[in-house]
KOLVEX-197920 format. One record per atom (N, C-alpha, C, CB): residue in one letter; x, y, z; residue number from 1. Coordinates in steps of 0.05 Angstrom, whole numbers. Glycine has a CB too. Layout:
N
R  resn      c1      c2      c3  resi
R     A       X       Y       Z   NUM
...
***
This chain:
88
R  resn      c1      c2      c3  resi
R     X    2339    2166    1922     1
R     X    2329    2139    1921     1
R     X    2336    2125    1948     1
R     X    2341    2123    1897     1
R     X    2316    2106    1961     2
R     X    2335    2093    1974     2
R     X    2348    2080    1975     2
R     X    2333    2087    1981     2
R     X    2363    2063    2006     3
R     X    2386    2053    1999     3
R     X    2380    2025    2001     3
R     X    2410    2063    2014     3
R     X    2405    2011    1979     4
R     X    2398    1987    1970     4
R     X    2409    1965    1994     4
R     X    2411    1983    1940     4
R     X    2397    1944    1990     5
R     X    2399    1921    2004     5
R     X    2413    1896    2004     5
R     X    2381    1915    2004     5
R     X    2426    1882    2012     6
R     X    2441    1857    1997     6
R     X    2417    1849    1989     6
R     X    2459    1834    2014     6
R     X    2401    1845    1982     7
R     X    2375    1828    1976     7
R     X    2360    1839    1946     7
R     X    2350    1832    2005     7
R     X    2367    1868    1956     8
R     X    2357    1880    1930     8
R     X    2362    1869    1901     8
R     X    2367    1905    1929     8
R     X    2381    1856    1896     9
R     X    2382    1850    1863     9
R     X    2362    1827    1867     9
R     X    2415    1840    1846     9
R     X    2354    1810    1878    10
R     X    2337    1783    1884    10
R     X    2305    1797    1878    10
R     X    2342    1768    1924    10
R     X    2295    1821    1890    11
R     X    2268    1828    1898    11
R     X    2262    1833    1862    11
R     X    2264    1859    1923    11
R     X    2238    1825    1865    12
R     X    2227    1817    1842    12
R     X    2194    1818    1838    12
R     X    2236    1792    1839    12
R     X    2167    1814    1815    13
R     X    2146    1811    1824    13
R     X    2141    1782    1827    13
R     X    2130    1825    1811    13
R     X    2122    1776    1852    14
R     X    2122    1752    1862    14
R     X    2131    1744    1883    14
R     X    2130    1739    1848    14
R     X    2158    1757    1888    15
R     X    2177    1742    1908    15
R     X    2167    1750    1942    15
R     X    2212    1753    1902    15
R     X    2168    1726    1948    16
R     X    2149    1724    1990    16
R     X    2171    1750    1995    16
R     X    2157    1680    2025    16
R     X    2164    1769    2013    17
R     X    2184    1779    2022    17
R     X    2164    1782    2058    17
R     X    2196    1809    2000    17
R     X    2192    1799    2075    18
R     X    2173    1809    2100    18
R     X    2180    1843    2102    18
R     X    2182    1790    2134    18
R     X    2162    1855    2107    19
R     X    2170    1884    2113    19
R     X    2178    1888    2144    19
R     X    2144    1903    2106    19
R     X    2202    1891    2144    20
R     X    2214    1900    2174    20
R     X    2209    1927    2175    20
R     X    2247    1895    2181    20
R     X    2198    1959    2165    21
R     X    2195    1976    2174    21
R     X    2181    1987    2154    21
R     X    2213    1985    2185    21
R     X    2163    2017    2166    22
R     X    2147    2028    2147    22
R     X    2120    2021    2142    22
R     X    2158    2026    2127    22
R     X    2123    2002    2151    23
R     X    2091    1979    2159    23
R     X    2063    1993    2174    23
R     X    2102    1949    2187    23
R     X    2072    2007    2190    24
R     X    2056    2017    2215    24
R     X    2058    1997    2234    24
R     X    2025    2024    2211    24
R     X    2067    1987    2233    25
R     X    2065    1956    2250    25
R     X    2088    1954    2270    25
R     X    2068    1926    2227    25
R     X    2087    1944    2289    26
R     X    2118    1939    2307    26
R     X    2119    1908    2304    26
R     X    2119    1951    2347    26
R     X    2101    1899    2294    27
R     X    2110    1863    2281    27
R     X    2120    1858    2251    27
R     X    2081    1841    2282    27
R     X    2136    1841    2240    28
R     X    2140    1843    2212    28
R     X    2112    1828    2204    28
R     X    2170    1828    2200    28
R     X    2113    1830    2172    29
R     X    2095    1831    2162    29
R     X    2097    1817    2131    29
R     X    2089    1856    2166    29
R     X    2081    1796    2131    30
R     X    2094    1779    2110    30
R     X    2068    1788    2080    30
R     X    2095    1737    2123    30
R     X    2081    1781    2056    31
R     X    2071    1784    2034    31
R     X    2092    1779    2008    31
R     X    2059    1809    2036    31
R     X    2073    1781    1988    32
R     X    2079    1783    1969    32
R     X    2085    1807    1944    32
R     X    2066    1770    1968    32
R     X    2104    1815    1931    33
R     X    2112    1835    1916    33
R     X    2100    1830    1886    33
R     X    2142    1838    1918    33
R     X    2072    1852    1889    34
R     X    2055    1858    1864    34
R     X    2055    1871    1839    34
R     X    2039    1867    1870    34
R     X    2081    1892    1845    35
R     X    2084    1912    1830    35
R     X    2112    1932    1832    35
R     X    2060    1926    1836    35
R     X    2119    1932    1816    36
R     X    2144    1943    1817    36
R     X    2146    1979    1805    36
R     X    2160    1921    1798    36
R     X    2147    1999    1823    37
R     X    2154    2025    1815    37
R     X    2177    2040    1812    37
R     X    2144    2036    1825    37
R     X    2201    2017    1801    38
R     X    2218    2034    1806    38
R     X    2225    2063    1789    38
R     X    2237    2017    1808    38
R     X    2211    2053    1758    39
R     X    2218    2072    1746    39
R     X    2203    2099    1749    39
R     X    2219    2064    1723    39
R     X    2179    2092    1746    40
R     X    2163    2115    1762    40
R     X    2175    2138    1786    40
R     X    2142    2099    1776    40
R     X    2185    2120    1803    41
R     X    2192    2130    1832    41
R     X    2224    2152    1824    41
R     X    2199    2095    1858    41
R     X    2238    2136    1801    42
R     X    2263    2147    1799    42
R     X    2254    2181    1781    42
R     X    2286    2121    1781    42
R     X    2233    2173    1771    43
R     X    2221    2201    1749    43
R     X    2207    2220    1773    43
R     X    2190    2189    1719    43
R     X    2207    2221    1787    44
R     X    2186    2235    1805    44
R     X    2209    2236    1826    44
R     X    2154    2217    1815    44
R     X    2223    2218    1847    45
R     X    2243    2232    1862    45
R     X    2236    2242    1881    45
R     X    2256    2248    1852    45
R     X    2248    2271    1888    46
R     X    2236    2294    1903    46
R     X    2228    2310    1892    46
R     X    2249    2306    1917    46
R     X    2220    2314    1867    47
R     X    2214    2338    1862    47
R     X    2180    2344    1867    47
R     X    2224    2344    1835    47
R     X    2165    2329    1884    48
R     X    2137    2334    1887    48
R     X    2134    2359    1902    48
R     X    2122    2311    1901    48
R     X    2153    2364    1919    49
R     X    2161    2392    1939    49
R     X    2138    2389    1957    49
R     X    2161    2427    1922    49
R     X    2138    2358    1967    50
R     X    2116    2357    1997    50
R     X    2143    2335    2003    50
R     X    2070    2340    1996    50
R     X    2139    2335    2037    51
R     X    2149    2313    2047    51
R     X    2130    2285    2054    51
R     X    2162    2324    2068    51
R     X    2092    2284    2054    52
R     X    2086    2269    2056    52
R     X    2078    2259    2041    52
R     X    2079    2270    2067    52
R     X    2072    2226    2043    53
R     X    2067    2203    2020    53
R     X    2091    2201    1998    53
R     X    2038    2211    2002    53
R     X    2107    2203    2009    54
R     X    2127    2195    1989    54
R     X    2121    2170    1972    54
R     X    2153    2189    2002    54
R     X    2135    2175    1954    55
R     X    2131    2150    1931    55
R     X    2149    2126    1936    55
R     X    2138    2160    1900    55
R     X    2148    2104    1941    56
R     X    2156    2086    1947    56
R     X    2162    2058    1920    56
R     X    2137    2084    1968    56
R     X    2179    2042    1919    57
R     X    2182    2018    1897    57
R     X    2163    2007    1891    57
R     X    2198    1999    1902    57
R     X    2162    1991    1913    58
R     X    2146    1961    1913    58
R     X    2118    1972    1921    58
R     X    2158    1934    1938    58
R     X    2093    1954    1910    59
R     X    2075    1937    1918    59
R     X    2079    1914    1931    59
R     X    2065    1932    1902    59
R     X    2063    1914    1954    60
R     X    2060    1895    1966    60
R     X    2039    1875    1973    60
R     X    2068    1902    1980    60
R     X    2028    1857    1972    61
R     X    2003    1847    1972    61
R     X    2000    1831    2003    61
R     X    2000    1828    1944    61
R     X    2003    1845    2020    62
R     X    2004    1827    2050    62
R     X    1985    1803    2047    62
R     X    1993    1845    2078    62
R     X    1994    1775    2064    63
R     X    1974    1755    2068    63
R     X    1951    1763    2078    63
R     X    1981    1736    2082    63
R     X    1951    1785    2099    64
R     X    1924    1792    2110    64
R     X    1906    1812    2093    64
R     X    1930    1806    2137    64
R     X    1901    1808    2064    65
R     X    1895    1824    2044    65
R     X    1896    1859    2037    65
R     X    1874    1817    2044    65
R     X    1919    1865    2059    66
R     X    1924    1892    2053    66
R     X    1944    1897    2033    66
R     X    1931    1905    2075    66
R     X    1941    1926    2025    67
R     X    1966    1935    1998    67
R     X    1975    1951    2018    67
R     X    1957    1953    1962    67
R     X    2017    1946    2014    68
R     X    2026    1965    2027    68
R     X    2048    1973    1999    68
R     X    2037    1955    2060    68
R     X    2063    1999    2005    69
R     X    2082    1998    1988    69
R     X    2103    2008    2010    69
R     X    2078    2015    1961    69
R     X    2130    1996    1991    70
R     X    2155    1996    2014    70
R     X    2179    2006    1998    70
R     X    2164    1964    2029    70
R     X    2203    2010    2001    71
R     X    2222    2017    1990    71
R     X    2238    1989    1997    71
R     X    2232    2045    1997    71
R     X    2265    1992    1979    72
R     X    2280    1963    1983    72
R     X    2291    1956    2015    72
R     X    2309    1964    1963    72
R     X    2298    1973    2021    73
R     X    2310    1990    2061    73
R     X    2285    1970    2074    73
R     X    2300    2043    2072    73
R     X    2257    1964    2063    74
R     X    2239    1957    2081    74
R     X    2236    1925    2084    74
R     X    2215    1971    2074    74
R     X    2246    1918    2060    75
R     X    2231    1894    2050    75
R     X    2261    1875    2057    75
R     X    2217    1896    2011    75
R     X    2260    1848    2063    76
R     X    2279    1822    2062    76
R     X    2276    1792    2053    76
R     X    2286    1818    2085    76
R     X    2280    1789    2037    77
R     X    2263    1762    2027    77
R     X    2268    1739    2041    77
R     X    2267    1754    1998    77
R     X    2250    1726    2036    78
R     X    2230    1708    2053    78
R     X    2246    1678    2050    78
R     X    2193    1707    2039    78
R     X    2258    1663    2067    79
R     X    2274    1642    2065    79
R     X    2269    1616    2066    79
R     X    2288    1644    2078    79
R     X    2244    1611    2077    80
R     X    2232    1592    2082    80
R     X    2222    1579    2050    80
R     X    2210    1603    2104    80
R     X    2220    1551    2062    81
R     X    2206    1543    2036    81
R     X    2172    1546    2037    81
R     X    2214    1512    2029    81
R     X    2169    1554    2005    82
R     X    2140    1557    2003    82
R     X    2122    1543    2006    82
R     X    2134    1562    1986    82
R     X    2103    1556    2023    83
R     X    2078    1547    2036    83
R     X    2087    1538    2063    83
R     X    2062    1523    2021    83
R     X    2108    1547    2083    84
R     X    2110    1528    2105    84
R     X    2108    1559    2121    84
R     X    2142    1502    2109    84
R     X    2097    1547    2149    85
R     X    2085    1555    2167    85
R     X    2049    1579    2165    85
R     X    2110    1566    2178    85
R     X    2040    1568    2135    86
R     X    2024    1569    2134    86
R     X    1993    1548    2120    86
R     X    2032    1586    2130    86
R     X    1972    1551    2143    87
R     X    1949    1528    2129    87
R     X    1929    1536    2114    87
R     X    1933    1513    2148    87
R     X    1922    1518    2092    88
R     X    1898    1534    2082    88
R     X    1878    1518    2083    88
R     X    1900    1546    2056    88
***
């Protein structure tokens, strides 16, 4: 599994978070947490016997309408108050 985060007991569905890695991205990357796999992810593990596409926790619902999924290692929640530094 991966490894946990001070933040990790907080991550939740709903909660703003930003993905600092795993993204493809070298910028963070803000969104929202859609879906939660942990139990899934803990039943499955390693035993798929590939190393690619690993199974990952979270859903993620980026503002820029993409789905990413992340493990807890990726994700840090979001401190700002809601709705600021964005317009709609």
């Amino acid at each position: 599994m991966s490894a946990k985060t001070k933040n990790s007991a907080a991550l939740a569905l709903g909660a703003r978070v930003t993905i600092r890695s795993g993204s493809g991205h070298a910028a963070p990357e803000r969104g929202a947490i859609v879906a939660d796999y942990g139990e899934a992810a803990s039943l499955v593990a390693d035993d798929l016997g590939r190393d690619w596409a690993p199974v990952r926790r979270w859903a993620v619902a980026l503002d820029d309408g993409r789905l990413v999924f992340a493990d807890d290692a990726d994700l840090e929640l979001e401190t700002s108050p809601k709705g600021a530094g964005t317009a709609s």
